[in-house]
N, C-alpha and C positions, 0 to 999 in steps of 0.2 A: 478407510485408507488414510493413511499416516504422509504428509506431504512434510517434504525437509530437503532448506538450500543450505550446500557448503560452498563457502567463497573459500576457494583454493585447491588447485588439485592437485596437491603436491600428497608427501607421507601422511599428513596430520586429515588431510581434507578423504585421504581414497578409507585409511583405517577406519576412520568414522562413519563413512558410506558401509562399509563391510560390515559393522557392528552391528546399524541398524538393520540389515539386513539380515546376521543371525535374531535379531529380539525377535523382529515383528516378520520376517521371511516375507510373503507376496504381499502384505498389508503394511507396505510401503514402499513409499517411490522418491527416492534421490533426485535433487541436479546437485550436479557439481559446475561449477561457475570458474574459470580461469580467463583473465586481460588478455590471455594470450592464445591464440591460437590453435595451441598444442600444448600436451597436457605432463604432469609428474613433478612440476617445480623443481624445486632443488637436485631433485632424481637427476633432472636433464640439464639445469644451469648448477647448479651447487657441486656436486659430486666430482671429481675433481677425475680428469676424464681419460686417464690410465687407470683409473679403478672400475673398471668394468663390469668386477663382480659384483660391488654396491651396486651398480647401475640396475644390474640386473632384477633388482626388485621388484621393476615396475611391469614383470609379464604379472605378479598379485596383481596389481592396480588394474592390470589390462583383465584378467580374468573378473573382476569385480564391473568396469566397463559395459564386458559384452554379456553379463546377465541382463532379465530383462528389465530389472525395476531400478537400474541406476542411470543418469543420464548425463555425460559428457556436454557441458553448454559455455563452449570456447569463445572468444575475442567477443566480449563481453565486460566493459569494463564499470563494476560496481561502483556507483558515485559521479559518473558520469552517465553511463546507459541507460542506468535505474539504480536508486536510490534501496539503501537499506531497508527504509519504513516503508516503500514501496513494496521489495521482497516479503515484509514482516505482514503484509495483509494478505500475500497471496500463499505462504506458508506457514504449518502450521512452528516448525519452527526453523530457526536462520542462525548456521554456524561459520563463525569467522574461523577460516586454515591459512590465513593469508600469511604464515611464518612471519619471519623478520627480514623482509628483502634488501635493506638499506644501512650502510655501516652507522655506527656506533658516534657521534661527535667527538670528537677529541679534545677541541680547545687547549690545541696546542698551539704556539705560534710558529708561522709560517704554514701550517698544514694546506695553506691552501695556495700555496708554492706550482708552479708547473712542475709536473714529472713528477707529483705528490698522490697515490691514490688509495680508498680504503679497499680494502678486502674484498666487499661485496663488486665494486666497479670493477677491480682488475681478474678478480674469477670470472666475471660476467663477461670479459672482453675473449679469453682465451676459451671460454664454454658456450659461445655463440649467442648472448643474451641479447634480442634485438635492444635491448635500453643502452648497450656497453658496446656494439659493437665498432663503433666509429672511435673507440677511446684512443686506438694508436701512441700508446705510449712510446716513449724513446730509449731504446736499446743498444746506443749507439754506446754509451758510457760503461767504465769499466768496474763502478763500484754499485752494488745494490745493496739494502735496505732493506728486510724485516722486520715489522716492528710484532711483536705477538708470540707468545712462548705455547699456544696451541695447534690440533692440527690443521685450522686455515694455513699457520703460518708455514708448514711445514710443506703444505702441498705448493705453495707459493714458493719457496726454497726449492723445490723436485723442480716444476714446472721450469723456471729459472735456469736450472743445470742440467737437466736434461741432452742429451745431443739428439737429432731427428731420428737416428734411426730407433735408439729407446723409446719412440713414439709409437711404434706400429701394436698394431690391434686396440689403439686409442681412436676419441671421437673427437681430438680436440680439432680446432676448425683454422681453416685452409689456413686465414689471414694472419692467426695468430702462430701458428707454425713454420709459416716463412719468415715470421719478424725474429720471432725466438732462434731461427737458425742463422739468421745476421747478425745477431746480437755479438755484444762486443765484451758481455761479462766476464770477468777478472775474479770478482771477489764479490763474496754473499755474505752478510753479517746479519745475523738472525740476533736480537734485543732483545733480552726478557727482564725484567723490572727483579724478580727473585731469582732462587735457585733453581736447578736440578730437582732438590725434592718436591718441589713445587709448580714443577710443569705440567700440562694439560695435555700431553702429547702423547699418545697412545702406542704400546711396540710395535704396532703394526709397521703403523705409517713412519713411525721413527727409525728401526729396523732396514726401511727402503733405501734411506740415504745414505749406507753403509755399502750400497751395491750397485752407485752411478758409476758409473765410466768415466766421467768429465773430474767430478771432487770426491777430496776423502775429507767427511766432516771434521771438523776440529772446536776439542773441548779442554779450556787451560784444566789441567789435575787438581789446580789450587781451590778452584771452583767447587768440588766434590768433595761431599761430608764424608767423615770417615765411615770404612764400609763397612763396621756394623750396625750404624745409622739405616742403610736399607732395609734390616730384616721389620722398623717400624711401619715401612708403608706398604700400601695394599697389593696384592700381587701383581697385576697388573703395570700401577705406579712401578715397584721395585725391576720389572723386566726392562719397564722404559729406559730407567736411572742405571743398569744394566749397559746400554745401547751407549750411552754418554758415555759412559767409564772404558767401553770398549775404544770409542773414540778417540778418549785421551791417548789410550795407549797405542795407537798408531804411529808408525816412525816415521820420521820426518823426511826422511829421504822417501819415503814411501807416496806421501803427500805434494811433494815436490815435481813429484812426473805426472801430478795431474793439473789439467789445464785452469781450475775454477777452485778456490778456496773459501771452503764453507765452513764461515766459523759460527759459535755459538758464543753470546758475549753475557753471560748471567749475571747479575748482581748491577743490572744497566738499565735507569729511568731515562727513556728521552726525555729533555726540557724543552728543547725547539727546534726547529728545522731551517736551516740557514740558505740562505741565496738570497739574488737580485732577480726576481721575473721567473728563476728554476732554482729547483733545489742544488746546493753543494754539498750538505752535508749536515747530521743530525749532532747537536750540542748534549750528551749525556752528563750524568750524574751516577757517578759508583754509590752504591746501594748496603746496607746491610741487613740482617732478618732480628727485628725484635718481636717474637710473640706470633711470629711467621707474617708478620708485615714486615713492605720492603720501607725503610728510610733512609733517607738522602743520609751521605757525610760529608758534602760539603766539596767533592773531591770531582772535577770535570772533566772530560777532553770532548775532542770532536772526531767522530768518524765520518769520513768521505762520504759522500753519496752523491749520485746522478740518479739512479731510482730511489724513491720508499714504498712500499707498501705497508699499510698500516691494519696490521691483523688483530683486534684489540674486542672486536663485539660485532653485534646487530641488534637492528632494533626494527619493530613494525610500521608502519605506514598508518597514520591516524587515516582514520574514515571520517567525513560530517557526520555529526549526528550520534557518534557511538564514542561513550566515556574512555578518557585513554587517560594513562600513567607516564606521562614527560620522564620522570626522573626513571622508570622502569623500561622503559622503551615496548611498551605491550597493553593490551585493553586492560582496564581497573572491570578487575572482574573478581566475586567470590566461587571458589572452586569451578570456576565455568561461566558460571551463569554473570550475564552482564545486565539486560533487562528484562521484562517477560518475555519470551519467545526469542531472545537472542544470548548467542551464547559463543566461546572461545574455545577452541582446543588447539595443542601446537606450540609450537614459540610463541603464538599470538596470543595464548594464555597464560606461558610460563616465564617468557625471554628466551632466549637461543642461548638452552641447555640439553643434556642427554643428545643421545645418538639417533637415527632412521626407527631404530627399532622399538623407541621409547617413545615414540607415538603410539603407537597400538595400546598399549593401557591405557592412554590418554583418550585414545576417541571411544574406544569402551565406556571408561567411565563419563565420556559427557551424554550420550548416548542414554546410560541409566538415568541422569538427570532428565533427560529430557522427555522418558516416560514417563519419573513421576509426576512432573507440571504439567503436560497436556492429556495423562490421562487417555477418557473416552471420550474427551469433549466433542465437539463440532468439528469437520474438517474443513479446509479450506480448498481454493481451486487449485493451489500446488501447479505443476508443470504446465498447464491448459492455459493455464492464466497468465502465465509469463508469454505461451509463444502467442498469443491474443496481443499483450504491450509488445513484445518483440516486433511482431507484423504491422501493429501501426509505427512505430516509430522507425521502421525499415532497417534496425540491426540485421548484420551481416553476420548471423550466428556460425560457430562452426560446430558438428558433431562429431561423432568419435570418429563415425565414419569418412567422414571428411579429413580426421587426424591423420588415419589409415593410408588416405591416398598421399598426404603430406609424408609419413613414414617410408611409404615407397618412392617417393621421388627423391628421400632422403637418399634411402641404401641405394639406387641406381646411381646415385652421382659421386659416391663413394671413394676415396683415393684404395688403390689397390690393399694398403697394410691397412684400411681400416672400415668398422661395421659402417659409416654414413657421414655425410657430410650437412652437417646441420645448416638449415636456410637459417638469417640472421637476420632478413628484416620481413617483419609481418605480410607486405603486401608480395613477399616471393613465395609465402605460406599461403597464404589466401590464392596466387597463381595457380600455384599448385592442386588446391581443392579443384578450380576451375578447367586446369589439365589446359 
């Protein structure tokens, strides 16, 4: 019997549970390890929470769950609990899925301004992240701030503009949906360092913003290469650069009867973010493309801000003990493999790249690795042996089953338009197991 911990339960930590499960079928036994409670990561905090059919990915994870040889091992915090090289002797081998839960440095000045926050915090604040949930930003002001020409930045633009009744059949959470309905937003200005053909932004999610209620996007025409520049990029890309161009050509009287103006400002490096104690307002620098990098000319203004958000990256969470990449923001790992018996799959291998669905060849392939190094060798005590330290050191583990009744107390508290009302801080999860 094949013993194997993944720290993470999100896409990267459930595909690689699944893998191992087609290699070796009942001659192996999973845990899966999440800090938190309840289980799918990014599934339940990342996924931006009017996309519901993303969401929905996680009945796979649940069907991998309730087999018998995979094991849900919640509020459980690695580094704290128990130690990696701890896991590392009672498994035969130990995969980091721990993604990239933490924005990206900036080292901009000011960024760390009030009313200043990255990506990761303020998703986590409106998607019920117990770590975000107290972020209470201030919505009272009439100009906001994107910084990011991807789709963080774009669901952070939606979220923003939305009115409450575009909320229903969403999961976004109670606190964050009454602040967003007082809000006081005027004007959205989405920053992106390049162009149009160079954005990260998919037609889906770009597509969306052409069908709010509140704003009609806006894109200067000056900004967009000539259009048979489009047939060079990928199809995809070319729908997106599509969605812009549609953009432009929206009339302005059209624009005008909506209440929230959402511009798109391309060829714009922030330099710094200005205020005393809270942000005023982001100091840019117009931009041109040499070589498809963006360079400064020299050429400044300032646009207003009371919010930024700053949509720019993520990076992983170093662990004691396990070689990590500063400048890559992820484990210094080759193809996987970081030590013997320890390994990466996920952002936490590659950086926060690709989609949900580009995990799965990923934990496939760590998965093959991991037969060829352990082989027939010796097995270890795997799951028996954790809930042995578990039980002397009195963790308060949670299991799937436990997740289950947290689930149900979600959907019972549910606002009418919507599947559930997510608990937001650990010990009303932990309540909840206890009923």
């Amino acid at each position: 019997m094949r013993h194997i911990a993944i720290i993470g339960s999100g896409p990267a930590g459930y595909y690689t549970a699944e893998a191992a499960q087609k290699l070796w079928g009942e001659d192996v036994q999973v845990d899966i390890f999440d800090m938190l409670p309840v289980p799918y990561g990014l599934i339940r905090t990342g996924v931006a929470p009017d996309h519901q059919s993303i969401k929905a990915v996680y009945r796979r994870y649940e069907t991998t769950s309730l087999s018998g040889n995979v094991r849900f091992v919640g509020n459980v915090m690695i580094g704290n609990d128990i130690s990696v090289a701890e896991l590392q002797e009672l498994y035969d081998a130990v995969v980091l899925a721990t993604g990239a839960p933490h924005d990206k440095p900036v080292g901009m000045p000011g960024e760390d301004l009030g009313n200043v926050f990255g990506s990761a915090a303020f998703v986590g604040w409106y998607n019920g992240h117990p770590n975000f949930a107290e972020l209470n930003p201030d919505l009272s002001g009439r100009n906001a701030v994107v910084i990011g020409n991807g789709n963080v930045a774009l669901d952070v633009a939606r979220i923003l503009a939305k009115t409450r009744t575009e909320y229903a059949g969403s999961d976004i959470v109670a606190h964050a949906l009454d602040s967003l309905e007082e809000a006081k937003t005027a004007k959205i200005t989405v920053l992106g360092r390049r162009g149009p053909h160079q954005i990260a932004m998919t037609p889906k999610e770009l597509g969306e913003l052409g069908h709010l209620a509140r704003t009609s996007p806006r894109v200067d025409p000056a900004d967009l290469p000539e259009l048979g520049e489009d047939m060079l990029l990928e199809p995809g890309q070319r729908k997106s650069v599509t969605h812009l161009r549609n953009f432009a050509a929206i009339p302005e009287g059209d624009r005008a009867a909506k209440a929230i103006d959402l511009e798109f400002d391309f060829f714009a490096a922030p330099r710094a973010i200005l205020g005393e104690g809270k942000v005023t307002g982001v100091e840019v620098e117009r931009t041109r493309l040499e070589q498809g990098r963006a360079v400064g000319t020299g050429e400044t203004y300032v646009v207003p801000a009371d919010l930024v958000v700053i949509c720019i990256g993520y990076q992983t969470s170093p662990i004691a003990g396990v070689p990590f990449e500063e400048s890559a923001g992820r484990f210094a790992n080759l193809d996987g493999r970081i030590l013997p018996g320890l390994y990466c799959v996920g952002w936490a291998r590659r950086g926060p790249s690709g989609t949900i669905g580009t995990n799965k060849p990923d934990g496939f392939g760590i998965v093959e690795r991991i037969a060829e190094d352990i082989g027939g060798g010796a097995r270890k005590a795997g799951g028996a042996g954790f809930d042995a330290l578990a039980a002397e050191r009195e963790l308060q583990v949670v299991s799937f089953t436990d997740w289950k009744k947290i689930e149900e107390a979600e959907n019972a508290r549910a606002r009418e338009d919507s599947p559930r009302e997510k608990f937001v801080r650990v010990d009303e999860m932990i309540g909840a197991v206890k009923g």
